[in-house]
N, C-alpha and C positions, 0 to 999 in steps of 0.2 A: 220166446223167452222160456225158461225154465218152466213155471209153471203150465205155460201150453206145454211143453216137453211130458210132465206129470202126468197130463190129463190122456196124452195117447198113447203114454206105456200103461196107463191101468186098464185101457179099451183093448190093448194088443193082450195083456196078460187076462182078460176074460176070453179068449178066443182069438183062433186064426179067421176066422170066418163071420157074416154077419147074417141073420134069417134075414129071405130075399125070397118070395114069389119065383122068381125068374134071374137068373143073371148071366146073360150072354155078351159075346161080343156082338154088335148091334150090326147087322143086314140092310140095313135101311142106305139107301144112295140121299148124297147132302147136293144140293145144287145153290148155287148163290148167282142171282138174278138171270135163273133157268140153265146155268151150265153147270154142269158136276164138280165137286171141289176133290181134292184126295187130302181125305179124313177119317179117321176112324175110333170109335169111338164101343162103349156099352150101353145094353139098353139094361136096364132093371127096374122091373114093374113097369114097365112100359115107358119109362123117361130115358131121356138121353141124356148120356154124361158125358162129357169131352175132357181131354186136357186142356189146362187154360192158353199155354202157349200155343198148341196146337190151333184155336180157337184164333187164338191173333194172329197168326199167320198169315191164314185164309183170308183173312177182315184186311189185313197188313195194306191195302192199294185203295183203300174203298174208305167214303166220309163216316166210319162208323170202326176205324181203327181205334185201338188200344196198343198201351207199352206194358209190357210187367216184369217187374224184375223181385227178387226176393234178399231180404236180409237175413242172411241165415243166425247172426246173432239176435237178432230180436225178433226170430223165427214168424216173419210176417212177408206176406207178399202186398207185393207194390202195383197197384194198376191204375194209369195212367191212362186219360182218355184223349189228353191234350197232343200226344204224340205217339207216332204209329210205329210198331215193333219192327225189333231187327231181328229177322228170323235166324236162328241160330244152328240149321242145318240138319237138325235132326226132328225138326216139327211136323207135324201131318203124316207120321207112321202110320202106314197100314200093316205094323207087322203084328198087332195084339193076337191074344192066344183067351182062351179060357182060362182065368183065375186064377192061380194055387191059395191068394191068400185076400177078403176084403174084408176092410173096416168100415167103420163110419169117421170119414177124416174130421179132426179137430182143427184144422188149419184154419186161419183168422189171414184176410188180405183188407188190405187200405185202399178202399176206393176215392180217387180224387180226394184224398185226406179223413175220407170217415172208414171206420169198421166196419166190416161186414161178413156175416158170416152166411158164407153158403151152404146150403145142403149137395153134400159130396160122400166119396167113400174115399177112403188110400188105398189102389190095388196093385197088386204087387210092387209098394214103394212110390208108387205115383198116386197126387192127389186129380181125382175127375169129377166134375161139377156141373152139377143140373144146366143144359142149356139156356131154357125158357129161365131159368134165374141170373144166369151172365146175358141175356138182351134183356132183363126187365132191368138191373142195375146199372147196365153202359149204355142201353140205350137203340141197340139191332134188333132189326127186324127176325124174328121167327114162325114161322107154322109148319104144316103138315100135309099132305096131299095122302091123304086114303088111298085113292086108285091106286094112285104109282111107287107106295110105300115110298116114299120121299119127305126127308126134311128139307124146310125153304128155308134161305135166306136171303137176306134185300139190303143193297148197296141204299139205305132208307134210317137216316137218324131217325130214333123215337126219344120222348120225353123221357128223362132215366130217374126211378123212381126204386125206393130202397124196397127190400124184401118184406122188413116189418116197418110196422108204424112205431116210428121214436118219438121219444118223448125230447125237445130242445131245451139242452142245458149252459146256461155261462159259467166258465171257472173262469175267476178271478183273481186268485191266491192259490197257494201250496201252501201245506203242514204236511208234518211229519212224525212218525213215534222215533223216534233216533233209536231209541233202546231197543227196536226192533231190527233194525236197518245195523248196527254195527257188526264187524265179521273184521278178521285176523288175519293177517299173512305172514310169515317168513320169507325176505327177500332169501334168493338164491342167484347162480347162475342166467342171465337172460331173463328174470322175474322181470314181468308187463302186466298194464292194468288196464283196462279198457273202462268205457261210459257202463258197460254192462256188469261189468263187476259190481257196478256200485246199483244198480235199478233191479238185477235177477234177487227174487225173495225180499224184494223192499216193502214198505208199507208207505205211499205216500199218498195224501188228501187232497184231493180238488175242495176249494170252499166255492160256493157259487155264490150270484150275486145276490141271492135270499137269503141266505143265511146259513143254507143245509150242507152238506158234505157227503162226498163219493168216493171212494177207491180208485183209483183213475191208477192208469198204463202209463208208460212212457216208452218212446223211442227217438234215437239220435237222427236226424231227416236235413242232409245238407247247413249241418254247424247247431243246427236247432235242435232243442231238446221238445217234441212236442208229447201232451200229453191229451189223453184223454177219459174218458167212464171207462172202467174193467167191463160195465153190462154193457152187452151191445143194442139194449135199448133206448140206449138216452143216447142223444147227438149231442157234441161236440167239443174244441179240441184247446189245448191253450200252447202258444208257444213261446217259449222259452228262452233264453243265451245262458247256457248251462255254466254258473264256475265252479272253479276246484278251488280251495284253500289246502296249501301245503302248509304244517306248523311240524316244526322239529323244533325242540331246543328253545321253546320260548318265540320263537319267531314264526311270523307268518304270512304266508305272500298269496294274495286272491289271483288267480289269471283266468282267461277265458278257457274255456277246456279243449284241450287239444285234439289234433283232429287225427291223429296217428297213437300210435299204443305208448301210455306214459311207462317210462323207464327212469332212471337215473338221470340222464342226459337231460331229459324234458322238465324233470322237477327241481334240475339244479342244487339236490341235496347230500348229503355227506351217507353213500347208501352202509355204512358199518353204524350208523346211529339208528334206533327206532326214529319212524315219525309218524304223521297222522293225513292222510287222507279224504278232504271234504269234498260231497257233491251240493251244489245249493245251486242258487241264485240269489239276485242284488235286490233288496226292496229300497228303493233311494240309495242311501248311502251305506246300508245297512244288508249285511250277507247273510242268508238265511240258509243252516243246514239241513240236506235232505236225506243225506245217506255216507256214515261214516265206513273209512276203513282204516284200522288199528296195523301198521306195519312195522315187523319187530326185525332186529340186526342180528346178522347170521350170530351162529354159533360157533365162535369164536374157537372156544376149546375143543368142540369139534375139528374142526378146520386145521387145529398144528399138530 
């Protein structure tokens, strides 16, 4: 989402590079239950960092398989322990090179539905992630063999256990500042609007079932709107059946929110009229808004 967006252009614009002890591509041979894998990877400061596909791959035949897929609208990756990846052809490169460019990567992935943030760099454009922190969160076996400069790996589930110690939270309800959350368009030509239009730079509230209140995320996940804490300290998630209310002209019509990009055609409205754009959800019988958007009709005198 946007704001993860923010956060790694202001890390790229302090620098093309990050201090680093050491940053090589990593020499060390990977075996997985004593045979050799073809992997390659970085070591820096003495840890190894993989890419995460790459990492599923090799796992891809073995009880300790992962899926991941990425949404690039809601700029989150997806990992999935439930089912095992389909390697995509280009995974397990041993072509890496020495560096031209590392960050410390901002990227946020959804482990089996929770947040998680790994310790990672983006190098050149690719995010690479502590190993010994992808088996402590999914659950594989790792170590290390001194003698034979070798990293292990073991066809061997382990108990999967998060990086930090969170704190467990119920959201119960949504608020929202609307005054916050509204924003403008001018239909045009081919003007579409996605779930994201209405969640990027939103302000919406988790209440929990104490009383207190959090900033919470949201992302569209198989029709569901789930949301969760912005910190990735506190666990946990609520989900959702996201509507839109369309109001033109006095009128207004709630429907479930579409699963393809709303146009003319989907919102069934007169698109030479302004209208108004709601995201919410139903409390009983009762539609609650989360995030407006104000859409005004072309410009008419323009247009002859």
């Amino acid at each position: 989402m946007k704001k993860l967006l923010v956060s790694a252009l202001l890390v790229l614009a302090l620098g093309s590079r990050v201090h680093a002890a050491d940053v090589q591509v990593s020499k060390q041979a990977v075996h997985l239950d004593g045979s050799p894998v073809r992997i390659s990877g970085y070591n820096i400061d003495g840890e190894n960092y993989f890419k995460l596909r790459d990492v599923a791959a090799v796992l891809k035949d073995t009880s300790v398989h992962f899926n991941v897929t990425f949404d690039s609208n809601a700029n989150l990756i997806f990992i999935d322990t439930e089912t095992s990846y389909t390697p995509s052809g280009q995974d397990a490169s041993d072509s890496l090179h020495d560096p031209d460019s590392i960050v410390p990567s901002s990227q946020l992935a959804v482990v089996n539905g929770e947040k998680t943030k790994y310790t990672g760099y983006l190098i050149d454009g690719n995010n690479f992630f502590r190993l010994r922190d992808l088996g402590r969160t999914l659950g594989f076996w790792v170590s290390y063999d001194e003698a034979s400069d070798t990293v292990l790996l073991k066809d061997e589930a382990l108990p999967k256990k998060p990086i930090i110690t969170k704190t467990d939270v119920t959201i119960i309800n949504l608020e929202s500042a609307l005054h916050q959350n509204t924003k403008t368009f001018s239909i045009g030509d081919g003007t579409t609007f996605d779930f994201y239009d209405f969640i990027q730079d939103s302000s919406i509230i988790g209440v929990l079932n104490d009383g207190n209140q959090l900033v919470v995320d949201a992302y569209l996940k198989d029709g569901a709107m789930i949301v969760s804490p912005l910190h990735i300290k506190y666990r946990g998630n609520l989900s959702v059946t996201p509507k839109l209310k369309v109001s033109q002209s006095g009128n207004d019509t709630v429907m479930t929110f579409p699963s393809t990009a709303l146009d003319d055609a989907t919102l069934g409205i007169d698109s030479t009229q302004p209208f108004t754009l709601t995201l919410g959800v139903m409390e009983g019988d009762t539609f609650k808004a989360l995030s407006v958007i104000d859409v005004t009709a072309p410009n008419t005198e323009a247009a002859r």
